[in-house]
MDTraj code that builds the backbone (N, CA, C; nanometers):
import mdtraj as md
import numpy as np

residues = "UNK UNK UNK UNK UNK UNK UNK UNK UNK UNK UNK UNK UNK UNK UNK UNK UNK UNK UNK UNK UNK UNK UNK UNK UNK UNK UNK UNK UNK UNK UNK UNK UNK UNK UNK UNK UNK UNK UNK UNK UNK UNK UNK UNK UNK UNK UNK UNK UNK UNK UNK UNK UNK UNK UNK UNK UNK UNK UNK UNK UNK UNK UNK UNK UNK UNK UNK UNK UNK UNK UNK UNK UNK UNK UNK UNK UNK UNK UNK UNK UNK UNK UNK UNK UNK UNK UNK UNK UNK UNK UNK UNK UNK UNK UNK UNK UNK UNK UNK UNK UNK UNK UNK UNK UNK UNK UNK UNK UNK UNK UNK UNK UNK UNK UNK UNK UNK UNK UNK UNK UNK UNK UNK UNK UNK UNK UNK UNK UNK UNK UNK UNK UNK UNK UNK UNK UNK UNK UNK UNK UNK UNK UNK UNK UNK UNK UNK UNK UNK UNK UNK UNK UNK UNK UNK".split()
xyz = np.array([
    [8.1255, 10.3597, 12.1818],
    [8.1996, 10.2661, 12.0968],
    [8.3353, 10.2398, 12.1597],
    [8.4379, 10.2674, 12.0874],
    [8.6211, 10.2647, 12.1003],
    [8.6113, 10.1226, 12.2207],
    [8.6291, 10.1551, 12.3699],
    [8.6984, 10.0392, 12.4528],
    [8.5596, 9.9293, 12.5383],
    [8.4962, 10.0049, 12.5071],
    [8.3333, 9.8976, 12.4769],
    [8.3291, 9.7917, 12.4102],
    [8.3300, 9.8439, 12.2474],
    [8.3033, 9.7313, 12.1549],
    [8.4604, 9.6318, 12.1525],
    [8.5525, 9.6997, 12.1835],
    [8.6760, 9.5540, 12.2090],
    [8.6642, 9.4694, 12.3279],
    [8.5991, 9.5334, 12.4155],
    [8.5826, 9.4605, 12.5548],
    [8.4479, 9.3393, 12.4986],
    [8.3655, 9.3907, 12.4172],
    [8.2764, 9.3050, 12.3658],
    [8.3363, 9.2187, 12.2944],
    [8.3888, 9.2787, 12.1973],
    [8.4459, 9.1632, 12.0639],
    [8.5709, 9.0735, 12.1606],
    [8.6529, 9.1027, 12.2435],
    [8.6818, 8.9835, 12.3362],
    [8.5936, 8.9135, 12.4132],
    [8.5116, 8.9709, 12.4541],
    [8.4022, 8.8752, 12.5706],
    [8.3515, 8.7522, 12.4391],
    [8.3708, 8.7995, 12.3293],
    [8.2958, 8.7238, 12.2282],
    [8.3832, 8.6053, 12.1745],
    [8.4910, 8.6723, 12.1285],
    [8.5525, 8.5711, 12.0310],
    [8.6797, 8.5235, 12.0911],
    [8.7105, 8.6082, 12.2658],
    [8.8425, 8.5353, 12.2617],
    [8.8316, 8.5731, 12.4501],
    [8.7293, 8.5283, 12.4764],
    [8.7345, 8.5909, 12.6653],
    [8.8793, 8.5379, 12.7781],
    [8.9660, 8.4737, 12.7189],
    [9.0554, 8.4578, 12.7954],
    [9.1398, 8.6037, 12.7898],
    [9.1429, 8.6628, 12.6710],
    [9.2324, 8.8028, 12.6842],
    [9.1181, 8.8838, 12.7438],
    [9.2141, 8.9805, 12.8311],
    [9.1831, 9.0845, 12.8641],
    [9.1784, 9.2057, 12.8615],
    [9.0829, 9.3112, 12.8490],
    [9.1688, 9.4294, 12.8500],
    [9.2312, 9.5166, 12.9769],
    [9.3776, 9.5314, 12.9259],
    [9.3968, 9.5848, 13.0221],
    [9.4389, 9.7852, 12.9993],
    [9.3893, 9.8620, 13.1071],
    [9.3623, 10.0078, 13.0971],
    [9.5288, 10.0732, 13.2397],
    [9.5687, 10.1722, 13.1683],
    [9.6673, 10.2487, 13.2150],
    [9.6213, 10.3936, 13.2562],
    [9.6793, 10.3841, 13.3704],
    [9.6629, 10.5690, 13.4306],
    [9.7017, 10.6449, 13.3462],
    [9.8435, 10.6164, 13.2629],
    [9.8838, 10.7295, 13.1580],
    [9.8227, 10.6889, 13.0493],
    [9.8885, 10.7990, 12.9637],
    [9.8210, 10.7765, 12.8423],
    [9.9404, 10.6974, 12.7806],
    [9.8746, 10.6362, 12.6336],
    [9.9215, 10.5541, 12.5759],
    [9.9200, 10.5353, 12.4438],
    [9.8825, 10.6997, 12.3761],
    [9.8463, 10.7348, 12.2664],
    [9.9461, 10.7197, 12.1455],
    [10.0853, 10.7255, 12.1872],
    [10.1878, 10.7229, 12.1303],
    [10.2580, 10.5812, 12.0995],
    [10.3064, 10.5368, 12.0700],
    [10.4116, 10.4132, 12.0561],
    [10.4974, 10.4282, 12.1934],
    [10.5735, 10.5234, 12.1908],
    [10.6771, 10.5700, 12.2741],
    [10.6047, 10.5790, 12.4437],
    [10.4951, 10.5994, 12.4190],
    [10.4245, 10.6283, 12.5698],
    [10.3589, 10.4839, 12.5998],
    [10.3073, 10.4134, 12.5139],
    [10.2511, 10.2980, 12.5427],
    [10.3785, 10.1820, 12.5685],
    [10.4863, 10.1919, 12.5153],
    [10.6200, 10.0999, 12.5295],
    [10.6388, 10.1177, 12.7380],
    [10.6238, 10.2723, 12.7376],
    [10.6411, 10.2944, 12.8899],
    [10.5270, 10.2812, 12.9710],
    [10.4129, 10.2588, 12.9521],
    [10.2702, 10.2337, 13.0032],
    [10.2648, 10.0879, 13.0267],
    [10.2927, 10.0055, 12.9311],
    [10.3025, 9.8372, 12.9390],
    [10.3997, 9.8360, 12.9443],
    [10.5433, 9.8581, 12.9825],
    [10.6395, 9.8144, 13.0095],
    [10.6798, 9.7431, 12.8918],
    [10.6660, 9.7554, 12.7913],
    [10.7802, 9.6894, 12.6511],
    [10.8666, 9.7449, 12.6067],
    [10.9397, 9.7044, 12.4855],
    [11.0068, 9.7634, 12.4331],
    [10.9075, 9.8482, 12.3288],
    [10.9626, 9.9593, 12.2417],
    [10.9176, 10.0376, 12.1239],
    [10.8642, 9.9037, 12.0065],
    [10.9329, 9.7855, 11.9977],
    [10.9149, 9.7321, 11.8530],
    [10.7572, 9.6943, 11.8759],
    [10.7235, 9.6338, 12.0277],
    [10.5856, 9.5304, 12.0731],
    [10.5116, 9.6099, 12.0607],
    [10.4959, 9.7257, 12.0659],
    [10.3629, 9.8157, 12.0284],
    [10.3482, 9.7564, 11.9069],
    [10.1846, 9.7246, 11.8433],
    [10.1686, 9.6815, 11.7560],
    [10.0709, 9.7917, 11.7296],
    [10.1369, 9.9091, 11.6102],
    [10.0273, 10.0502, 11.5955],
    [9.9502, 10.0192, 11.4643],
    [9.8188, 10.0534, 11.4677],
    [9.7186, 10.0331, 11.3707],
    [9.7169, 10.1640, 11.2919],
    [9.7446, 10.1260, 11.1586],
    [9.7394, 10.2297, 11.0790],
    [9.6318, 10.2485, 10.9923],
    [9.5349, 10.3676, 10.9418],
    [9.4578, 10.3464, 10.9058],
    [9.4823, 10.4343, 10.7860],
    [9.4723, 10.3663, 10.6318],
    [9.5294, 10.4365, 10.4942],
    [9.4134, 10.4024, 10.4547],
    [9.4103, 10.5302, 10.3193],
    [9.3202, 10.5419, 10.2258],
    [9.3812, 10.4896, 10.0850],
    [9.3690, 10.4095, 9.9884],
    [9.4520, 10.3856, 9.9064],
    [9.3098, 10.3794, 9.7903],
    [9.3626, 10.4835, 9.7025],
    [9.2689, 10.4317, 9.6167],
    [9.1228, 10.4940, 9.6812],
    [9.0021, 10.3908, 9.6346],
    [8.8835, 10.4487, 9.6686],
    [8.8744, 10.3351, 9.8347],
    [8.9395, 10.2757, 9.8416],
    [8.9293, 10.1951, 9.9851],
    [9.0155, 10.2103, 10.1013],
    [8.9134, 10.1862, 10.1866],
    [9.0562, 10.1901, 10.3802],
    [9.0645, 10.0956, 10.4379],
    [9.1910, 10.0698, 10.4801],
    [9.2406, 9.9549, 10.5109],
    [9.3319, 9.9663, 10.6393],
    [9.3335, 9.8964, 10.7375],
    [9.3687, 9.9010, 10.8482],
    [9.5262, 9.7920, 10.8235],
    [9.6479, 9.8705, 10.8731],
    [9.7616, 9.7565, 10.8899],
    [9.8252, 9.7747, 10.9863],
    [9.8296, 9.6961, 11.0791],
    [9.9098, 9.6853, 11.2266],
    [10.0404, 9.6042, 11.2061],
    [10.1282, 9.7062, 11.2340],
    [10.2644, 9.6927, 11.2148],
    [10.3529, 9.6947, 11.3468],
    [10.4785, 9.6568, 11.3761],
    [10.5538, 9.6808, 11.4960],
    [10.5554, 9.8315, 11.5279],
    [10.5746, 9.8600, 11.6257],
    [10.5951, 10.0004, 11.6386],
    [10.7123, 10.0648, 11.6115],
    [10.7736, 10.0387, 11.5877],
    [10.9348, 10.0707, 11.5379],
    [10.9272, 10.0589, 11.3693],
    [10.8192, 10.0310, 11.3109],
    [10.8350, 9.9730, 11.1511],
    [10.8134, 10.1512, 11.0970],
    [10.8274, 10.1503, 10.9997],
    [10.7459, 10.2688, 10.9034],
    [10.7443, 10.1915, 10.7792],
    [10.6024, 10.2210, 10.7554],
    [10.5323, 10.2259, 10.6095],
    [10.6667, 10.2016, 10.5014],
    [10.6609, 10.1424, 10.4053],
    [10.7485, 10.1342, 10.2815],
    [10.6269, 10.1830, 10.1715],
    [10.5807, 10.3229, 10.1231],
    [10.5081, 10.3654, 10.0243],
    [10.4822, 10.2916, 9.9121],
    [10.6437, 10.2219, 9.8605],
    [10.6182, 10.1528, 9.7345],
    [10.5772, 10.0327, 9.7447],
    [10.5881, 9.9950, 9.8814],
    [10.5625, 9.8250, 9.8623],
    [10.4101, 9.8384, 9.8700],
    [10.3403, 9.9372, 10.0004],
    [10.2080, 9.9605, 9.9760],
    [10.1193, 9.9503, 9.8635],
    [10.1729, 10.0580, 9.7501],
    [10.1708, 10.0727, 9.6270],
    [10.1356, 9.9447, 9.5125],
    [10.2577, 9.8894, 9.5404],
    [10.2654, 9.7501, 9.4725],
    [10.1322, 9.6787, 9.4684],
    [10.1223, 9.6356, 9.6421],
    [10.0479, 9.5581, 9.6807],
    [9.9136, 9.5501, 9.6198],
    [9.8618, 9.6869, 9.6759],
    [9.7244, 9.7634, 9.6703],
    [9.6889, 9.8250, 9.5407],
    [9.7952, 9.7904, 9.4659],
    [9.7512, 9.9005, 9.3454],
    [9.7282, 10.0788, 9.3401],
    [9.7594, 10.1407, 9.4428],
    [9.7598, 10.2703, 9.4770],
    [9.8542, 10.3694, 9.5805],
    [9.8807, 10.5097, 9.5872],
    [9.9293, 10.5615, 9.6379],
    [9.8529, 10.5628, 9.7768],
    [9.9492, 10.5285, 9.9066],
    [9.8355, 10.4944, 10.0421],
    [9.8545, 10.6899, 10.0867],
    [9.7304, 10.6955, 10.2051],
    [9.6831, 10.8498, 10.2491],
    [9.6942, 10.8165, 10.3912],
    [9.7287, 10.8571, 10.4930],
    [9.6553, 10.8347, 10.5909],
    [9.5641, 10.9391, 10.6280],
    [9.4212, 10.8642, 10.6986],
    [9.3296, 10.9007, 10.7412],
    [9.3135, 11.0475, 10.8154],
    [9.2543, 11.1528, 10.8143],
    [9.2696, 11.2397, 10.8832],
    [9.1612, 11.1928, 11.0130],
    [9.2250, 11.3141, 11.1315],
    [9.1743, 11.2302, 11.2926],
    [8.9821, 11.2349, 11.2496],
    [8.9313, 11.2814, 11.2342],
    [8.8145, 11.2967, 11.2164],
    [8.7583, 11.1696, 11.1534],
    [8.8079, 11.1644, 11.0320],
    [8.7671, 11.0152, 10.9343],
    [8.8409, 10.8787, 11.0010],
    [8.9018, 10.8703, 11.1092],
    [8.9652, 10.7448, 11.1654],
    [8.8816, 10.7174, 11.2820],
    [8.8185, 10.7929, 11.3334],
    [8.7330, 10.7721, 11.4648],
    [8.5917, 10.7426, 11.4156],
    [8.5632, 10.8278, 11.3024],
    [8.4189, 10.8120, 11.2254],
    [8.4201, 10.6524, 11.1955],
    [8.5317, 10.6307, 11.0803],
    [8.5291, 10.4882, 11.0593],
    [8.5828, 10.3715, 11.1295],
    [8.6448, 10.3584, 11.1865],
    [8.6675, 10.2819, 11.2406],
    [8.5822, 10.2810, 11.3973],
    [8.5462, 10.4235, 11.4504],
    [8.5118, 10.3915, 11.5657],
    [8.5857, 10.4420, 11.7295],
    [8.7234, 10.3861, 11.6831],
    [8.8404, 10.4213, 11.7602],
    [8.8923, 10.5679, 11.7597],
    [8.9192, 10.6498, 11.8504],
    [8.9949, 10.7597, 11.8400],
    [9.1494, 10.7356, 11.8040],
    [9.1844, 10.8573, 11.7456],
    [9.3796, 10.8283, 11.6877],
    [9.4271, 10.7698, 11.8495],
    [9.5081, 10.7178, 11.8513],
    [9.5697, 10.6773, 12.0068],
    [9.5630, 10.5873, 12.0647],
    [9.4159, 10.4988, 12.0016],
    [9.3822, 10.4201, 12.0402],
    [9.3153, 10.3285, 11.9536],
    [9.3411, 10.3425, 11.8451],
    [9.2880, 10.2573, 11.6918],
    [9.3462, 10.1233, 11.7049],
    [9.2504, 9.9746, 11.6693],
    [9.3078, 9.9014, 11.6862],
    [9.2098, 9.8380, 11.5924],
    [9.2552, 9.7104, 11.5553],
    [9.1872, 9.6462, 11.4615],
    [8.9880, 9.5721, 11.5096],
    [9.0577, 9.5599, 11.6561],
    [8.9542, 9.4725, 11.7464],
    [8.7683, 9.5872, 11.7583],
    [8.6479, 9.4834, 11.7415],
    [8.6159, 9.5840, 11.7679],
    [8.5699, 9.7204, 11.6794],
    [8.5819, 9.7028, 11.5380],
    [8.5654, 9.8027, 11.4490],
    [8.4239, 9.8500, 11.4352],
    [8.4075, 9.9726, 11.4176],
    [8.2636, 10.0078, 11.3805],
    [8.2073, 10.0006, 11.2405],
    [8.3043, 10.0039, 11.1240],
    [8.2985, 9.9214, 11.0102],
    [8.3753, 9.8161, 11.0058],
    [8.3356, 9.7376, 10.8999],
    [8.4163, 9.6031, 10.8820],
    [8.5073, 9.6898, 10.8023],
    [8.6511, 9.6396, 10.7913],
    [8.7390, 9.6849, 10.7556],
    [8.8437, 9.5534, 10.7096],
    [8.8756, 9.5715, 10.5916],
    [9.0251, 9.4311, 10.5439],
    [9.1535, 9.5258, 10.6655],
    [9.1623, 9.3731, 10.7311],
    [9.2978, 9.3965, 10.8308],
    [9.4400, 9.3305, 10.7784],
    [9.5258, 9.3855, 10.7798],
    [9.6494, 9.3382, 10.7158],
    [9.8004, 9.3614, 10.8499],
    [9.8558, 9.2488, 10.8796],
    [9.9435, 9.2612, 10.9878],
    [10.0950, 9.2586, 10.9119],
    [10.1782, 9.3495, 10.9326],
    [10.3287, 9.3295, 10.8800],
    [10.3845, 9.2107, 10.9129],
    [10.4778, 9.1355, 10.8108],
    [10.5851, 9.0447, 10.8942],
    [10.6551, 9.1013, 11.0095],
    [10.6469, 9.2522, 11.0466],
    [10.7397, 9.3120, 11.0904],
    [10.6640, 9.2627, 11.3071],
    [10.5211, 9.1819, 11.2727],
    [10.4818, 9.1628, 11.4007],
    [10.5540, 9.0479, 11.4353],
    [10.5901, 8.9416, 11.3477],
    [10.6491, 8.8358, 11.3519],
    [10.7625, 8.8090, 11.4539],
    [10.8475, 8.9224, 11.4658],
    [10.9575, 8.9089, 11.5596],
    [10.9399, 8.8784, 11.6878],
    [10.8424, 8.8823, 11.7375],
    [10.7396, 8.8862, 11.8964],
    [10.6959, 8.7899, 11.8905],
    [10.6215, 8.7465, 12.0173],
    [10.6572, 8.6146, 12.0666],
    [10.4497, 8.6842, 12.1117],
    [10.4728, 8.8311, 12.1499],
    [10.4242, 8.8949, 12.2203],
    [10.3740, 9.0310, 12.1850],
    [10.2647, 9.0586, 12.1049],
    [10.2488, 9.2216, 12.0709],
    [10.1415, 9.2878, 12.1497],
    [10.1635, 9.4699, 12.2089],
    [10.0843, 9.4957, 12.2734],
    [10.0113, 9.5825, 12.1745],
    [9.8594, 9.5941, 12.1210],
    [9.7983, 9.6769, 12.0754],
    [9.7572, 9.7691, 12.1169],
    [9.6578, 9.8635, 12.1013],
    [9.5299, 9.9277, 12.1849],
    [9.4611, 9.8284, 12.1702],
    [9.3376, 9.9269, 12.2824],
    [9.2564, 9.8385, 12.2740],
    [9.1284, 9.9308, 12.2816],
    [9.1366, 10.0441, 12.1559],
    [9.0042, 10.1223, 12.1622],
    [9.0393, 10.2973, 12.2546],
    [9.1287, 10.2987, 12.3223],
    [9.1269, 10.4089, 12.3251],
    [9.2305, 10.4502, 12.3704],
    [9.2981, 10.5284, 12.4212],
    [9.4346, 10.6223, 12.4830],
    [9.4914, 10.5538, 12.5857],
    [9.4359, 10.4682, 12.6837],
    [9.4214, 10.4137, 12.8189],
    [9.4128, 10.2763, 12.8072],
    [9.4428, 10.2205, 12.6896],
    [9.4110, 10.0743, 12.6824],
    [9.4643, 10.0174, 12.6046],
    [9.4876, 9.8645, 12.6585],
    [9.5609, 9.8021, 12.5233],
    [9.5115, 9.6618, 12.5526],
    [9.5877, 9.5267, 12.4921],
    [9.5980, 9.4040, 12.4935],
    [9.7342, 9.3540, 12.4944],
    [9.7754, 9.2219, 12.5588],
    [9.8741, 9.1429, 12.5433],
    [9.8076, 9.0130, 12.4391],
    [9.8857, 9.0346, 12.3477],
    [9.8581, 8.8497, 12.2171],
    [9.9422, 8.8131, 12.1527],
    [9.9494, 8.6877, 12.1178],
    [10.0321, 8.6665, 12.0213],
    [10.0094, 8.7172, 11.8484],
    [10.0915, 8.7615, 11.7853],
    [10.0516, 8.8404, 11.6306],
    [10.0213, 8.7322, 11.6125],
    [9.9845, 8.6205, 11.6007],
    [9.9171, 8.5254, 11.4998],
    [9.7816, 8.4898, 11.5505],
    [9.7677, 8.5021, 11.6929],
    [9.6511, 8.5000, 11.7270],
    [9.5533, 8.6639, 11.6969],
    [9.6429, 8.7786, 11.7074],
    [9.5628, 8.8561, 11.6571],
    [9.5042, 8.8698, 11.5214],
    [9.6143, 8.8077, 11.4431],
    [9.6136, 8.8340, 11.2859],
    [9.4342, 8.6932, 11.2368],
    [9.4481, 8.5599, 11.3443],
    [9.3522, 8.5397, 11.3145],
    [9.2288, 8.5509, 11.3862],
    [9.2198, 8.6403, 11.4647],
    [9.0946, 8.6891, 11.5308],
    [9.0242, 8.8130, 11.4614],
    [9.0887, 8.8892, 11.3864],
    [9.0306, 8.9953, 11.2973],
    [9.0462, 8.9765, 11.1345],
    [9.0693, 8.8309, 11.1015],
    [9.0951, 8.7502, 10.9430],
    [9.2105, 8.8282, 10.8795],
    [9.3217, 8.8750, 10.9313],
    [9.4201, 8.9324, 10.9096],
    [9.5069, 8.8594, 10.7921],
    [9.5247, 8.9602, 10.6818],
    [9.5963, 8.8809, 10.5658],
    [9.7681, 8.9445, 10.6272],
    [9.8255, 8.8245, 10.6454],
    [10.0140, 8.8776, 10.6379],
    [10.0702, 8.9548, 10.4825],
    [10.0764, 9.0627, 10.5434],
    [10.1703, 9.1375, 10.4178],
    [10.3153, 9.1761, 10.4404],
    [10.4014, 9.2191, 10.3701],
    [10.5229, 9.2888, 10.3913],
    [10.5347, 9.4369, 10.3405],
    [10.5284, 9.5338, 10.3868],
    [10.4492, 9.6544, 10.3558],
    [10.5465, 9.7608, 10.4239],
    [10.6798, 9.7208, 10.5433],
    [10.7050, 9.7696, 10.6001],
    [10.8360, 9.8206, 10.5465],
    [10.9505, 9.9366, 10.5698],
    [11.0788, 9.9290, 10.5695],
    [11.1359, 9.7990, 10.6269],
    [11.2622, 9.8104, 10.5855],
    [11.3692, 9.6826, 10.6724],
    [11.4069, 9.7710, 10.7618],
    [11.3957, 9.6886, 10.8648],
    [11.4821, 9.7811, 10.9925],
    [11.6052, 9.7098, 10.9906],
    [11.7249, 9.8312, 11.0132],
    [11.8316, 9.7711, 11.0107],
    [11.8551, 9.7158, 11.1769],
])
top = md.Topology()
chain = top.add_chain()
for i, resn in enumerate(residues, 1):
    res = top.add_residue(resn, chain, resSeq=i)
    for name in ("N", "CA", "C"):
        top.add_atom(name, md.element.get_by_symbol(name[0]), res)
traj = md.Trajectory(xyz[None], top)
């Protein structure tokens, strides 16, 4: 599964992107900013919460953190995140490399305004060693991505 089925689900729905794979790892925000050469915010990290009886995937800047209550609001519930076991099961992806692209369940995808600032976000792309260059609006509509605001304000 993990950098297979995104290499598929691009060959499919969007073959001009590519994936591209790093000698280091890239499991982190902080390690993938230095792997693709970005800044910390362009990591675009996929989070995978349990809210309620449902899971829901939200790819946020990498510099954002979760706002609990706005989650809350939104969703109607207190959000969980996934333990490593249940994020690779469901989705497919190992932690490090979770990305929306590519899922082994269908999953509701939700992108922060907080991707908005970019011109340019780098995701994974399925595993530790991999990612993508896109625009957040082209990602947000290649996986039917609803825009939420879910994130802290960064000052």
């Amino acid at each position: 599964m993990s950098i297979e089925s995104v290499r598929a689900f691009f060959a499919e729905q969007a073959p001009d992107i590519a994936v591209i794979e790093s000698s280091v790892s890239s499991a982190t925000v902080a390690l993938a900013a230095e792997a693709y050469g970005v800044e910390p915010g362009r990591i675009a990290k996929t989070l995978s919460l349990r809210v309620g009886g449902r899971v829901v995937l939200i790819v946020a800047a990498g510099t954002s953190r979760i706002d609990n209550k706005k989650v809350k609001a939104l969703f109607g519930g207190k959000p969980k995140m996934l333990g490593l076991d249940e994020v690779a099961e469901i989705t497919g992806h190992e932690v490090g490399g979770v990305c929306p692209f590519g899922l082994k369940t269908p999953l509701p995808v939700y992108c922060d305004v907080s991707l908005k600032a970019f011109a340019e976000v780098v995701p994974a792309a399925g595993s530790t060693h991999s990612a993508v260059r896109i625009a957040p609006a082209r990602m947000a509509e290649l996986v039917n991505a609803e825009w939420v605001d879910v994130c802290q304000q960064q000052p």
